[in-house]
CHARMM-style PDB file with segment names, atoms N, HN, CA, C and O in Angstrom:
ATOM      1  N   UNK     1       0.253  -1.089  12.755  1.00  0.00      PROA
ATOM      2  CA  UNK     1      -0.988  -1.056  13.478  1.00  0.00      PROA
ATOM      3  C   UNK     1      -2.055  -1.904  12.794  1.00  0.00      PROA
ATOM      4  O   UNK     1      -2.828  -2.610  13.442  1.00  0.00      PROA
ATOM      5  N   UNK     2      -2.070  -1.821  11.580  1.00  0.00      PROA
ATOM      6  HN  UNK     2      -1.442  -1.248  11.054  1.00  0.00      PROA
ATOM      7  CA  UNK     2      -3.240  -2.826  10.810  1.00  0.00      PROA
ATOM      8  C   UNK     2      -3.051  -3.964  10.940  1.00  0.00      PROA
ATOM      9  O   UNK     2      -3.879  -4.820  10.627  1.00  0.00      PROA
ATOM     10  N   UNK     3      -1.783  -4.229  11.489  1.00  0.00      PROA
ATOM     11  HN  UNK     3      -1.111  -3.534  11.743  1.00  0.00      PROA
ATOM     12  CA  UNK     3      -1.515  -6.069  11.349  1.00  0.00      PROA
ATOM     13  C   UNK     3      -1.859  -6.384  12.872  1.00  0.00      PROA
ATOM     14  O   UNK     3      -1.901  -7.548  13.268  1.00  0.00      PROA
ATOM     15  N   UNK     4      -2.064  -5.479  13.569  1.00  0.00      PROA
ATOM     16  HN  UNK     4      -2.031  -4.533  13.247  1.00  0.00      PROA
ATOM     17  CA  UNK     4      -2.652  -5.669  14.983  1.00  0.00      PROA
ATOM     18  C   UNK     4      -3.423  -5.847  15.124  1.00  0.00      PROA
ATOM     19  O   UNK     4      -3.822  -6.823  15.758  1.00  0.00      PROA
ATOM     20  N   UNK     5      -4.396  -4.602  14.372  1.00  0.00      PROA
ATOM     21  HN  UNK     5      -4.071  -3.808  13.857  1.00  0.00      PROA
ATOM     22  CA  UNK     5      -5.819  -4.404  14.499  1.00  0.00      PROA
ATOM     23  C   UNK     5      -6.186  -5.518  13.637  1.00  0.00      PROA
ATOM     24  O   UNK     5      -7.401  -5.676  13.763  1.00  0.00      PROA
ATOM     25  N   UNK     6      -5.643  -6.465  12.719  1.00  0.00      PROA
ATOM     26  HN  UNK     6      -4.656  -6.337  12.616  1.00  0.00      PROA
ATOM     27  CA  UNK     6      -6.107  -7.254  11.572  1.00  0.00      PROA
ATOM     28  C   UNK     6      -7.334  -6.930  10.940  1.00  0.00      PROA
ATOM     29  O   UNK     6      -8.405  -7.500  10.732  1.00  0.00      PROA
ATOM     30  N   UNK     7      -6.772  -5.708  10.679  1.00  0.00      PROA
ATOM     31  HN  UNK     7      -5.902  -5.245  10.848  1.00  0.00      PROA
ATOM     32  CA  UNK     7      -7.176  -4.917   9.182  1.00  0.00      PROA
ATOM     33  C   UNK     7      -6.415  -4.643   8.112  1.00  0.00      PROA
ATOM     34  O   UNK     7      -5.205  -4.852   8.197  1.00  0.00      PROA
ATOM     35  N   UNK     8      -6.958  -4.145   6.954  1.00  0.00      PROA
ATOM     36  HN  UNK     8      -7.941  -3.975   6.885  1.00  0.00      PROA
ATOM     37  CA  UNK     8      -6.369  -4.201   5.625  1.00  0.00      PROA
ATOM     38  C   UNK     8      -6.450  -2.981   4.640  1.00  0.00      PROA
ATOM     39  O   UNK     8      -6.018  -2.534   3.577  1.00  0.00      PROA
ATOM     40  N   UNK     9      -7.548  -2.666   6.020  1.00  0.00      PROA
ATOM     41  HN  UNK     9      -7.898  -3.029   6.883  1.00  0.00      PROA
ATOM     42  CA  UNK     9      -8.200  -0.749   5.413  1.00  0.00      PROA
ATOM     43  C   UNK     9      -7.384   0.671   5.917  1.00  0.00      PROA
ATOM     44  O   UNK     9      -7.829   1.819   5.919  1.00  0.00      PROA
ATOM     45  N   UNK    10      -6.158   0.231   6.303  1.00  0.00      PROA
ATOM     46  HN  UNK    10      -5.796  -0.702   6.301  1.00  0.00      PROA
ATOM     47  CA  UNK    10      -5.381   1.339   7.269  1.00  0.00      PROA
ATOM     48  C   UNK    10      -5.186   2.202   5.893  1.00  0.00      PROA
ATOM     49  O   UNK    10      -5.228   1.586   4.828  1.00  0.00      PROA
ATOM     50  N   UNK    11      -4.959   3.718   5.892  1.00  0.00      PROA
ATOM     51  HN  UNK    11      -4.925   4.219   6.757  1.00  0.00      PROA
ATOM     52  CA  UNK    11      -4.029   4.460   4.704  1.00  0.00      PROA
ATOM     53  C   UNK    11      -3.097   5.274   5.692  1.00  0.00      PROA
ATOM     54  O   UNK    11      -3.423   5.891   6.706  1.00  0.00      PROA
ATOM     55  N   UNK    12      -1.756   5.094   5.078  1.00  0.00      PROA
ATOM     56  HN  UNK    12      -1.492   4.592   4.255  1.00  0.00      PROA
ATOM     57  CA  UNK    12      -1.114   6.082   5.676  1.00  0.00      PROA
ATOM     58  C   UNK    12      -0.136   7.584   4.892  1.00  0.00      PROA
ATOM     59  O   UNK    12       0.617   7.704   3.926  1.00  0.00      PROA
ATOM     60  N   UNK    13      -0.581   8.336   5.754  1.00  0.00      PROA
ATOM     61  HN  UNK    13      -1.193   8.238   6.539  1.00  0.00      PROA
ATOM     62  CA  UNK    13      -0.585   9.602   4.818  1.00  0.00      PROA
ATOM     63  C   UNK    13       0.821  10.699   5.501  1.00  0.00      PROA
ATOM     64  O   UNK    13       0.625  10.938   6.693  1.00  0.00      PROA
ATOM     65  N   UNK    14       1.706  11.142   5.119  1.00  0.00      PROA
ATOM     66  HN  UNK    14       1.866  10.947   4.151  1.00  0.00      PROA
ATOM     67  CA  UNK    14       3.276  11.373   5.251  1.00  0.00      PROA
ATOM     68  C   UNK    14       2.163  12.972   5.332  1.00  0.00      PROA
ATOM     69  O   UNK    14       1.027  13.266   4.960  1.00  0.00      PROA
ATOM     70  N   UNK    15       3.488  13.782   6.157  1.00  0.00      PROA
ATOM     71  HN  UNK    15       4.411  13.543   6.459  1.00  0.00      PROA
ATOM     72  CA  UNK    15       2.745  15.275   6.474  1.00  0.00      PROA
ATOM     73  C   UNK    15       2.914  15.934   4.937  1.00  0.00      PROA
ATOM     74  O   UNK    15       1.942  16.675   4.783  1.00  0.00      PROA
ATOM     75  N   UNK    16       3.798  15.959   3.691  1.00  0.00      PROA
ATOM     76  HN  UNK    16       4.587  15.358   3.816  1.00  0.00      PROA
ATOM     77  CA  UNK    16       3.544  16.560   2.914  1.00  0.00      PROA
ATOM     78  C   UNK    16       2.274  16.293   2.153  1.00  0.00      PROA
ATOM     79  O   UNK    16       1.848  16.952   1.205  1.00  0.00      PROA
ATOM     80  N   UNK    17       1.778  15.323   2.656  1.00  0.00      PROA
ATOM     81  HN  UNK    17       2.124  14.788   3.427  1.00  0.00      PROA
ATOM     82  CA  UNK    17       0.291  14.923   2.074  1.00  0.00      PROA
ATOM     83  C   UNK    17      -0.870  15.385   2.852  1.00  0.00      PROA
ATOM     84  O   UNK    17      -1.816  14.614   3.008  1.00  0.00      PROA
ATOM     85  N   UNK    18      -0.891  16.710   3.413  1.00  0.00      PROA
ATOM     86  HN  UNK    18      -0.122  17.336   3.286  1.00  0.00      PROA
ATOM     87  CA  UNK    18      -1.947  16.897   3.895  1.00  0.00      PROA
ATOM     88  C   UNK    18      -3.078  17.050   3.471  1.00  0.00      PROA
ATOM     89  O   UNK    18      -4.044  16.927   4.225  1.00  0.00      PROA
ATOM     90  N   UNK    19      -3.192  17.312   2.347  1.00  0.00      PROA
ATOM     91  HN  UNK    19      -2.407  17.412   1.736  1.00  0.00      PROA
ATOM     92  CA  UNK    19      -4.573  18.252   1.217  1.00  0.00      PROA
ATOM     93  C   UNK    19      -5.085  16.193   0.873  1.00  0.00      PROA
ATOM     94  O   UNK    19      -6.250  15.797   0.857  1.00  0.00      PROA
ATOM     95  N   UNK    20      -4.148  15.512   0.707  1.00  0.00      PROA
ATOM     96  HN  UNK    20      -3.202  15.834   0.720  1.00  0.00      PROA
ATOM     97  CA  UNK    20      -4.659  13.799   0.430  1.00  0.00      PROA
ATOM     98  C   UNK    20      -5.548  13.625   1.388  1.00  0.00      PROA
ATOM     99  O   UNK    20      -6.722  13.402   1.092  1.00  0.00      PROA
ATOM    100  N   UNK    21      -5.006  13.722   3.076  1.00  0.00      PROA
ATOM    101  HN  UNK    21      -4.052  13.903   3.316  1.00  0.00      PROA
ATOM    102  CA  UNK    21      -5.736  13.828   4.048  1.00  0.00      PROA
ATOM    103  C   UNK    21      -6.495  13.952   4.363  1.00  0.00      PROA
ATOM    104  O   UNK    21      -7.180  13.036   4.816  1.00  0.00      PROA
ATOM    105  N   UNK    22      -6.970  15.571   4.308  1.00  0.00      PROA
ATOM    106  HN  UNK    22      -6.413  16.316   3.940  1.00  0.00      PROA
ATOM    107  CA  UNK    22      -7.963  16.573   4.570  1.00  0.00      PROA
ATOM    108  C   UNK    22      -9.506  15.648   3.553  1.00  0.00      PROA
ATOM    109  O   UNK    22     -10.614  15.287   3.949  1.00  0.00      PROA
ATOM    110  N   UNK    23      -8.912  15.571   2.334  1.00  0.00      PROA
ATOM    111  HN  UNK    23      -8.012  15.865   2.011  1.00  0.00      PROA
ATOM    112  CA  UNK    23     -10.068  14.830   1.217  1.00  0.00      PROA
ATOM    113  C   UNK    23     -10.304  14.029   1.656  1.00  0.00      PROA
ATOM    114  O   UNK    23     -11.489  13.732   1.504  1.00  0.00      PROA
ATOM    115  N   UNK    24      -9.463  13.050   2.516  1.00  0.00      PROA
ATOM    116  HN  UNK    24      -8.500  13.291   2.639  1.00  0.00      PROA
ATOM    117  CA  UNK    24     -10.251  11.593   2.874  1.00  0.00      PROA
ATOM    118  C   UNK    24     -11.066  12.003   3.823  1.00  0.00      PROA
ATOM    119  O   UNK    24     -12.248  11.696   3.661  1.00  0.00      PROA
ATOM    120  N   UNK    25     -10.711  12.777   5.035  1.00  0.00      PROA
ATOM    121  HN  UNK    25      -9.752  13.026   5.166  1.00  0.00      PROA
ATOM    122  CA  UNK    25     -11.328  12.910   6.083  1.00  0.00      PROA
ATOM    123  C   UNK    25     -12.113  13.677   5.768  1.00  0.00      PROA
ATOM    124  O   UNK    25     -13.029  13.278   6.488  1.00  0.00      PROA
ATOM    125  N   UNK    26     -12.625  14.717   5.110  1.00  0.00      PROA
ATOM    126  HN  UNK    26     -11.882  15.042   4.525  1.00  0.00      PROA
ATOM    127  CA  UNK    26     -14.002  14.856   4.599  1.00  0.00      PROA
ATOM    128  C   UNK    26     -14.941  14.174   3.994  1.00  0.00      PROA
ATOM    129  O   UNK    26     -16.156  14.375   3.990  1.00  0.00      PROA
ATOM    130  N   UNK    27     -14.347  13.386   3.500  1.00  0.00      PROA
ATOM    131  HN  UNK    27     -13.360  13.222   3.503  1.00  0.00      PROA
ATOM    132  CA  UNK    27     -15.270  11.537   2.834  1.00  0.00      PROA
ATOM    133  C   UNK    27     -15.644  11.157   4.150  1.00  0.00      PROA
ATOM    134  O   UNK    27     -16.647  10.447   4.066  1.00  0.00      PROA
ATOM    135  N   UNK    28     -15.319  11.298   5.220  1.00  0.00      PROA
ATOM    136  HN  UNK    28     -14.505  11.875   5.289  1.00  0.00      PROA
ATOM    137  CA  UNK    28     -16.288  10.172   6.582  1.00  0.00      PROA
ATOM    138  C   UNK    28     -16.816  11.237   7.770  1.00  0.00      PROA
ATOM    139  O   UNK    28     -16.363  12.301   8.194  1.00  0.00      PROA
ATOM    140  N   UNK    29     -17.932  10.474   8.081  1.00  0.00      PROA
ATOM    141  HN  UNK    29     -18.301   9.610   7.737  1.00  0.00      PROA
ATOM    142  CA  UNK    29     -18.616  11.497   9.310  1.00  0.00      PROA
ATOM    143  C   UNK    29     -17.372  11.491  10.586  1.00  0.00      PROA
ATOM    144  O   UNK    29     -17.053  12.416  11.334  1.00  0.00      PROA
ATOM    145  N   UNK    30     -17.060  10.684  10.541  1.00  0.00      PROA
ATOM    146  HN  UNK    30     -17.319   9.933   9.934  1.00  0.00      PROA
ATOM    147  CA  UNK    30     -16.060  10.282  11.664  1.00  0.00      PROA
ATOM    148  C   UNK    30     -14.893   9.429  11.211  1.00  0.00      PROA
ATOM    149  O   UNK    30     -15.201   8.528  10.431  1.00  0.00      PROA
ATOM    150  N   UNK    31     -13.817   9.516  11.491  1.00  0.00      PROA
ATOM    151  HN  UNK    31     -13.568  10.248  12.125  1.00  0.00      PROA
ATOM    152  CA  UNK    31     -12.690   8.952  11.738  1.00  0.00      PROA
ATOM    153  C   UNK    31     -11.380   9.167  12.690  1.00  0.00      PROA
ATOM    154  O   UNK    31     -10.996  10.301  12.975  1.00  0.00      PROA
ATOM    155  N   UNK    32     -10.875   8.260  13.051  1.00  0.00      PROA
ATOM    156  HN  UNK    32     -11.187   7.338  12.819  1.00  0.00      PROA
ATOM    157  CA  UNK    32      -9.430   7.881  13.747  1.00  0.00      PROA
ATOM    158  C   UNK    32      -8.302   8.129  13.081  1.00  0.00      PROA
ATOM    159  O   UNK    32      -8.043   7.472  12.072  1.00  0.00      PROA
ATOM    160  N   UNK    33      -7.554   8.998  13.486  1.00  0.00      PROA
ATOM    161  HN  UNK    33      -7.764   9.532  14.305  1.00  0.00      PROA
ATOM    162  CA  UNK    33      -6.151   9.181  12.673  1.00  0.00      PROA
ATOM    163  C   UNK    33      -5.207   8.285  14.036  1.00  0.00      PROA
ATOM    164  O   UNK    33      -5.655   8.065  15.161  1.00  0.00      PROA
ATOM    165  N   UNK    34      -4.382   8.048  13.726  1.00  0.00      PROA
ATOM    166  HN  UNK    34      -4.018   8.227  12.812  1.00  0.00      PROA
ATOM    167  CA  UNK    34      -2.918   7.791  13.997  1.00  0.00      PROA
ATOM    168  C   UNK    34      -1.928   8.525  13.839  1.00  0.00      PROA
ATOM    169  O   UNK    34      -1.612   8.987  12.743  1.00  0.00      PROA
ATOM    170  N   UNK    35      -1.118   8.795  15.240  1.00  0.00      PROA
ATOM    171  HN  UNK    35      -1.375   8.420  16.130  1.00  0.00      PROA
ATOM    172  CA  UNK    35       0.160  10.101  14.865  1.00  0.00      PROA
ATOM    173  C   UNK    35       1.009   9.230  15.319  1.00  0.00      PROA
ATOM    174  O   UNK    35       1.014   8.621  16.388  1.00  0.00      PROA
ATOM    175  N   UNK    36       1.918   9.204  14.204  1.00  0.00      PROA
ATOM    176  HN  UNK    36       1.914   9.699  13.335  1.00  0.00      PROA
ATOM    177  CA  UNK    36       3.589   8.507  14.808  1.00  0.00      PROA
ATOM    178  C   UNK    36       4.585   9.250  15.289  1.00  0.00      PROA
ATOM    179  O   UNK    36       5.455   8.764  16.011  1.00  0.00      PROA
ATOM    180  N   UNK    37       4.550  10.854  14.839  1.00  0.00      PROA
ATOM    181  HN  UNK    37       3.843  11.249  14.253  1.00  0.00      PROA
ATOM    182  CA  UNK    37       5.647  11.754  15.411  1.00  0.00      PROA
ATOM    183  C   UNK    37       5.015  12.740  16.469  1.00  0.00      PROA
ATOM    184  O   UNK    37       3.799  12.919  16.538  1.00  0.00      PROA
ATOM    185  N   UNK    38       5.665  13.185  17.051  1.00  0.00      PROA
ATOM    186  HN  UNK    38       6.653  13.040  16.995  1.00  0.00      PROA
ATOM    187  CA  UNK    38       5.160  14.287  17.903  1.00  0.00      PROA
ATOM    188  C   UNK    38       4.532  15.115  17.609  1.00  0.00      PROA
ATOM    189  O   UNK    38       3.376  15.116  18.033  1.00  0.00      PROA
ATOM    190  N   UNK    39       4.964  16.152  16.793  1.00  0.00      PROA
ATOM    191  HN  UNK    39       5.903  16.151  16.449  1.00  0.00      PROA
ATOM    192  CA  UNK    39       4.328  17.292  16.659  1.00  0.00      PROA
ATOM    193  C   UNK    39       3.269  17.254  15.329  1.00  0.00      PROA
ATOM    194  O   UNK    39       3.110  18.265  14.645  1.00  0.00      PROA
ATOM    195  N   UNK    40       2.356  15.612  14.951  1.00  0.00      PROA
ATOM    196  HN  UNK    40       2.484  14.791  15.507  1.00  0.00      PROA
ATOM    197  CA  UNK    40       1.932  15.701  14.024  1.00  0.00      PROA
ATOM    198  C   UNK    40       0.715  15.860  14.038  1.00  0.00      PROA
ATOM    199  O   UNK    40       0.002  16.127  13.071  1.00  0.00      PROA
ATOM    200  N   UNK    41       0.276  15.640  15.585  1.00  0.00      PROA
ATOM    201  HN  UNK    41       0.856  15.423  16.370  1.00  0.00      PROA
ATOM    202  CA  UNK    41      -1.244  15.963  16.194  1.00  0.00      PROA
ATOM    203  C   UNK    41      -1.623  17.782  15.509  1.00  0.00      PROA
ATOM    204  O   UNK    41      -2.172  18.322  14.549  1.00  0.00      PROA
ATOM    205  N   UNK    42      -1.071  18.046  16.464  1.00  0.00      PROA
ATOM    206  HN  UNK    42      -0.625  17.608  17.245  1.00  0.00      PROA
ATOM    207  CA  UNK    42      -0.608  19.981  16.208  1.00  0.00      PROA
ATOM    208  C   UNK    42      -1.051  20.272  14.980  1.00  0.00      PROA
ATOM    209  O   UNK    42      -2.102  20.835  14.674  1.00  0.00      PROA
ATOM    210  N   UNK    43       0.077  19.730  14.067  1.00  0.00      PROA
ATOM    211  HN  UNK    43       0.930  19.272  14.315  1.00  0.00      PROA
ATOM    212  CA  UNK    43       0.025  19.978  12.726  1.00  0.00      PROA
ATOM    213  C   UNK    43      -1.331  19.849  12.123  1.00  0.00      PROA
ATOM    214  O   UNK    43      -1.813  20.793  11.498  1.00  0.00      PROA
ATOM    215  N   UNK    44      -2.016  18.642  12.293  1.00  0.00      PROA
ATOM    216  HN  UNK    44      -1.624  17.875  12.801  1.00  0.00      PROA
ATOM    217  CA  UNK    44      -3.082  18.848  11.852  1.00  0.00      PROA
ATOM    218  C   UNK    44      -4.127  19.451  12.029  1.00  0.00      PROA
ATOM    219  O   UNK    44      -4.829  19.666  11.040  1.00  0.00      PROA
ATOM    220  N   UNK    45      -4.597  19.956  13.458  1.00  0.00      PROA
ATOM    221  HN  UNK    45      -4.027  19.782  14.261  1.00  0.00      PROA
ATOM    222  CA  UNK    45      -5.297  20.595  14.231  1.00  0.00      PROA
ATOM    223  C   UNK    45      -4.913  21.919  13.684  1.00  0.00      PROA
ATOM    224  O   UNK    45      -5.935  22.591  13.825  1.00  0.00      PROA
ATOM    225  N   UNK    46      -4.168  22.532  13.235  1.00  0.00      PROA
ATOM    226  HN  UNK    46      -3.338  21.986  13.120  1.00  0.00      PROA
ATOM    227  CA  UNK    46      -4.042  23.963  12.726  1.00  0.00      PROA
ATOM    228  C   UNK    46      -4.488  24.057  11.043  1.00  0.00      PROA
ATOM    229  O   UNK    46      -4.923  25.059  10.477  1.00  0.00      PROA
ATOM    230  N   UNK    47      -4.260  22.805  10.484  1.00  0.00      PROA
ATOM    231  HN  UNK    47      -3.906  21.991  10.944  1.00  0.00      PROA
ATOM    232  CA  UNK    47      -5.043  22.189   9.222  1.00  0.00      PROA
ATOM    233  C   UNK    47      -6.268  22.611   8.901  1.00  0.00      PROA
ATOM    234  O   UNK    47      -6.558  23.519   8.121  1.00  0.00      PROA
ATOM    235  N   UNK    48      -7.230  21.685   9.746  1.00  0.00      PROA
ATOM    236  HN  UNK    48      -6.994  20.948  10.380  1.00  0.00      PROA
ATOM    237  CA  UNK    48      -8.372  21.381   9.250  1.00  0.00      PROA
ATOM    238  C   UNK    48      -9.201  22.547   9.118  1.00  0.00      PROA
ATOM    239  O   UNK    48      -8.966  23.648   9.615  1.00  0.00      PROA
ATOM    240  N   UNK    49     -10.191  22.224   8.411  1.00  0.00      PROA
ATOM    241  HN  UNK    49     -10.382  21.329   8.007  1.00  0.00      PROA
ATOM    242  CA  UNK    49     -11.034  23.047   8.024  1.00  0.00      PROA
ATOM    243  C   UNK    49     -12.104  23.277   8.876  1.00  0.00      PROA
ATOM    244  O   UNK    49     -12.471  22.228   9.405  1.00  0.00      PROA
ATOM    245  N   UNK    50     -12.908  24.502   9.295  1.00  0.00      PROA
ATOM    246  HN  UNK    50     -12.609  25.354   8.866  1.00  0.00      PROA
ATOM    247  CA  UNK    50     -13.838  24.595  10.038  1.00  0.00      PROA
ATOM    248  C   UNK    50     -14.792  23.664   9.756  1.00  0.00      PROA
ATOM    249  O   UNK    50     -15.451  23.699  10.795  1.00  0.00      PROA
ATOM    250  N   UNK    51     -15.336  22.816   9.020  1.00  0.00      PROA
ATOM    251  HN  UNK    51     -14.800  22.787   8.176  1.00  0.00      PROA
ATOM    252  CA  UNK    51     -16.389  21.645   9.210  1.00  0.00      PROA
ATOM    253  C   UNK    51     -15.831  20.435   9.697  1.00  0.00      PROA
ATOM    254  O   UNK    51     -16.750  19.677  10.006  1.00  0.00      PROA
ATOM    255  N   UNK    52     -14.543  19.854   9.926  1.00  0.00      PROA
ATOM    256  HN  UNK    52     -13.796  20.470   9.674  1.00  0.00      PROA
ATOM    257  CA  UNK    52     -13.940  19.165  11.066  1.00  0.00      PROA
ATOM    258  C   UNK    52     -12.964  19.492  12.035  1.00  0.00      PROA
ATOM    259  O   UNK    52     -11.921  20.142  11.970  1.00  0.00      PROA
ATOM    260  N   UNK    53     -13.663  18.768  13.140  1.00  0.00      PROA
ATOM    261  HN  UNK    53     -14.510  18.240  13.192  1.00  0.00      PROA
ATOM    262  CA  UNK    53     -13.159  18.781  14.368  1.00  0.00      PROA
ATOM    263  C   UNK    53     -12.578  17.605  15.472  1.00  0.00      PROA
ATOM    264  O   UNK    53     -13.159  16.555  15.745  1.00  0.00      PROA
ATOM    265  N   UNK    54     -11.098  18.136  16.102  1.00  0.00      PROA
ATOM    266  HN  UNK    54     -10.626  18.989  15.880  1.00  0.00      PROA
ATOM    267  CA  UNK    54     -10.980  17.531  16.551  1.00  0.00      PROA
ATOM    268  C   UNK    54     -11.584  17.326  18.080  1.00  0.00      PROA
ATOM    269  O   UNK    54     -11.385  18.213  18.909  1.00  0.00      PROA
ATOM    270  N   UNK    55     -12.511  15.838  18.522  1.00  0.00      PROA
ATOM    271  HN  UNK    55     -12.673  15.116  17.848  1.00  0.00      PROA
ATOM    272  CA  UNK    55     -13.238  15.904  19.059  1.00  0.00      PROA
ATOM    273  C   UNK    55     -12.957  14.954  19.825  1.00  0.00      PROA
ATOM    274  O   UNK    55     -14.017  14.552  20.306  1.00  0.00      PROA
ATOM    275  N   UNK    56     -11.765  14.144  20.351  1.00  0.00      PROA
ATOM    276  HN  UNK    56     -10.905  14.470  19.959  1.00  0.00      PROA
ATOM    277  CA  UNK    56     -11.090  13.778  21.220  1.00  0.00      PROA
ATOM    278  C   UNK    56      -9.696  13.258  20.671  1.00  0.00      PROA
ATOM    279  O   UNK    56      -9.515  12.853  19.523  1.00  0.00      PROA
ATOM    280  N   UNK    57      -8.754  13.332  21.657  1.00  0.00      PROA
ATOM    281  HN  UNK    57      -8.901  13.661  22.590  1.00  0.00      PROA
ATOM    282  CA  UNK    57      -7.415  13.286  21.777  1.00  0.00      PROA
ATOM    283  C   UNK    57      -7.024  12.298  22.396  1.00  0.00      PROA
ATOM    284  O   UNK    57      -7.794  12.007  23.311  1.00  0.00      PROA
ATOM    285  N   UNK    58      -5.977  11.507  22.284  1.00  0.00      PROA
ATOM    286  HN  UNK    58      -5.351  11.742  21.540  1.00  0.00      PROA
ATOM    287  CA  UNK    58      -5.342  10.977  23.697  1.00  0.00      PROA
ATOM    288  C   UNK    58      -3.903  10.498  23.189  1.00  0.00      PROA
ATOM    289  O   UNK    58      -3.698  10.184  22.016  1.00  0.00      PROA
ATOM    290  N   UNK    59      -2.872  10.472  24.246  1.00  0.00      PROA
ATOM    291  HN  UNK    59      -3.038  10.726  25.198  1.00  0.00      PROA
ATOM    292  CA  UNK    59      -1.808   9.864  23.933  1.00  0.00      PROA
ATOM    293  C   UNK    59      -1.733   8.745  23.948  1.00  0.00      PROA
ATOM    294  O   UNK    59      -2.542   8.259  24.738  1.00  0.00      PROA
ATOM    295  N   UNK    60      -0.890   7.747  23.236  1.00  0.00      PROA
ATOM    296  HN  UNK    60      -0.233   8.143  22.593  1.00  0.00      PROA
ATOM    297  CA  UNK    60      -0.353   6.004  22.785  1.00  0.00      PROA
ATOM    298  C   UNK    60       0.535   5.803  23.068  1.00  0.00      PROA
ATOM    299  O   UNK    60       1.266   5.262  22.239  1.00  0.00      PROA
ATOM    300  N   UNK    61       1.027   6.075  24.312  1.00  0.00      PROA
ATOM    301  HN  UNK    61       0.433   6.515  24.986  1.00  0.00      PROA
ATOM    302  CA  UNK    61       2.507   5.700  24.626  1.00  0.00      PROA
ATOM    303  C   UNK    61       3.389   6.924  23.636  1.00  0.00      PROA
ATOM    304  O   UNK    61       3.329   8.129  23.883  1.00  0.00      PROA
ATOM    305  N   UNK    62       3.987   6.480  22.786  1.00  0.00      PROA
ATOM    306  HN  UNK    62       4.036   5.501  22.586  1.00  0.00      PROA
ATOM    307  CA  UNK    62       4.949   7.363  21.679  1.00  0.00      PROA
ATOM    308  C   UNK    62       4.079   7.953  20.841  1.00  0.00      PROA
ATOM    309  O   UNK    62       4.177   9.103  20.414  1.00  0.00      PROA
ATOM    310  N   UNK    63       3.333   7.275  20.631  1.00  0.00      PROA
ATOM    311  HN  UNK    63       3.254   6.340  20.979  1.00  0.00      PROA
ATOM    312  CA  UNK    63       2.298   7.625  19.221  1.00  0.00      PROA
ATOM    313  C   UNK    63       0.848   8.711  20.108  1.00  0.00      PROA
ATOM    314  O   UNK    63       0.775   8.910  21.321  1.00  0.00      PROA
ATOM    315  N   UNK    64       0.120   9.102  19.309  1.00  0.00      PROA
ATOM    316  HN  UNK    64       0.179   8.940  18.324  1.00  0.00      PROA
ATOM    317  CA  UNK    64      -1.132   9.608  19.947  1.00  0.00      PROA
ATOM    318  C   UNK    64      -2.263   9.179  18.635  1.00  0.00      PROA
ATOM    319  O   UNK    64      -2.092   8.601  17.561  1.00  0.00      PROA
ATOM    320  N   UNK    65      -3.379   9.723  19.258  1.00  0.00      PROA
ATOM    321  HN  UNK    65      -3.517  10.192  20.131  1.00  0.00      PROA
ATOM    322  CA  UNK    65      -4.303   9.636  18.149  1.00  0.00      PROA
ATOM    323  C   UNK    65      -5.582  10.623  18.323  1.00  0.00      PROA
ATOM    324  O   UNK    65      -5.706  11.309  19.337  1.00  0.00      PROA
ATOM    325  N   UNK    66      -6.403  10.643  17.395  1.00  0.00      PROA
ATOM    326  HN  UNK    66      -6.302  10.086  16.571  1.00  0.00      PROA
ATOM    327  CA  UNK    66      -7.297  11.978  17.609  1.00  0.00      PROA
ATOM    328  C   UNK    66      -8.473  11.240  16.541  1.00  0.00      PROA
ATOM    329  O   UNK    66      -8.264  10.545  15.547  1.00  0.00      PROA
ATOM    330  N   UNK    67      -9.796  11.682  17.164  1.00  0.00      PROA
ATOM    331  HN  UNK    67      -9.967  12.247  17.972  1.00  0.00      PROA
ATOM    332  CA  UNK    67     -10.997  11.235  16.372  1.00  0.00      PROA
ATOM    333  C   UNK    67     -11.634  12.888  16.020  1.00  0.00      PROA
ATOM    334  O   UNK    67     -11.931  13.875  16.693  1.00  0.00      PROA
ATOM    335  N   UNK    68     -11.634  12.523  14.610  1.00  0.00      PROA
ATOM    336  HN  UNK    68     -11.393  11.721  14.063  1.00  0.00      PROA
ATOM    337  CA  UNK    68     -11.920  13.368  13.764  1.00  0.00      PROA
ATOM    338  C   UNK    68     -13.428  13.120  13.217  1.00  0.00      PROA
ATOM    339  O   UNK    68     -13.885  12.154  12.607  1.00  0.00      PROA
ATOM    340  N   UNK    69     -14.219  14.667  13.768  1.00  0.00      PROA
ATOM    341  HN  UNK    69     -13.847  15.452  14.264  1.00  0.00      PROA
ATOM    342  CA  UNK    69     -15.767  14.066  12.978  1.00  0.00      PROA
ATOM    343  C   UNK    69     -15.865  15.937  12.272  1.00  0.00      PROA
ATOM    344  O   UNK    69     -15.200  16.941  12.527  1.00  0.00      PROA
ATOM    345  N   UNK    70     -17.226  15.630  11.171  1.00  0.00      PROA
ATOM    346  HN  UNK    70     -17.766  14.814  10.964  1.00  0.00      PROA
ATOM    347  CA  UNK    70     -17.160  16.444  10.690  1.00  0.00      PROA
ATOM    348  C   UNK    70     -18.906  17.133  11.540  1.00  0.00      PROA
ATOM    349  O   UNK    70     -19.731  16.434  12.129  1.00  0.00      PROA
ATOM    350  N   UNK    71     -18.954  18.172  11.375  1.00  0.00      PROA
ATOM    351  HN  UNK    71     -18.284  18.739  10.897  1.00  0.00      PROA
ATOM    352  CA  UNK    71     -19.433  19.248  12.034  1.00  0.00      PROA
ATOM    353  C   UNK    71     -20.175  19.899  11.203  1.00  0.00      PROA
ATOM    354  O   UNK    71     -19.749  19.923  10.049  1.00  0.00      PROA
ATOM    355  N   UNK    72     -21.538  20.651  11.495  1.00  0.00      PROA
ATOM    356  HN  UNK    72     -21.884  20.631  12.433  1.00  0.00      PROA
ATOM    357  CA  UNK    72     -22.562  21.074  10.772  1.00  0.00      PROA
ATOM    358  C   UNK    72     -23.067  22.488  10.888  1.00  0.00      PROA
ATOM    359  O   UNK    72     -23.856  22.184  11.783  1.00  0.00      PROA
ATOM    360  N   UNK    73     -23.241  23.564  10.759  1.00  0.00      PROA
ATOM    361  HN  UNK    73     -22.600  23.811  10.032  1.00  0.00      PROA
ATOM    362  CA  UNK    73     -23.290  24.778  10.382  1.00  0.00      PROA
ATOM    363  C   UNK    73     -23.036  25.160  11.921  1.00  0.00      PROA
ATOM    364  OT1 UNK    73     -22.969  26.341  12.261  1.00  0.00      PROA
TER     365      UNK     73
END
């Protein structure tokens, strides 16, 4: 996807790395994840922590993706 988007800033994070995850995505008000497997949307959505939310969804053909922002009292 980064060589698409011709970017250089992509990270990609394997599901036993969720807690890697969770830390980055609390570092940004907002961000875009990328799901390559099915059930990895899910997975994370049962994850996160009550100060982020997932705050839109959509499917990519095979892949999906979800924008992740963080949330205030």
């Amino acid at each position: 996807m980064a060589f698409y988007a011709g970017r250089d800033d992509f990270r990609t994070y394997r599901s036993k790395e969720i807690a890697a995850l969770l830390t980055a995505l609390e570092r940004q008000p907002r961000a875009v994840v990328l799901f390559a497997h099915r059930n990895s949307l899910e997975t994370l959505r049962r994850c996160l922590p009550s100060h982020l939310r997932m705050i839109e969804t959509r499917r990519l053909g095979l892949c999906a993706m979800a924008l992740i922002a963080r949330v205030s009292g």
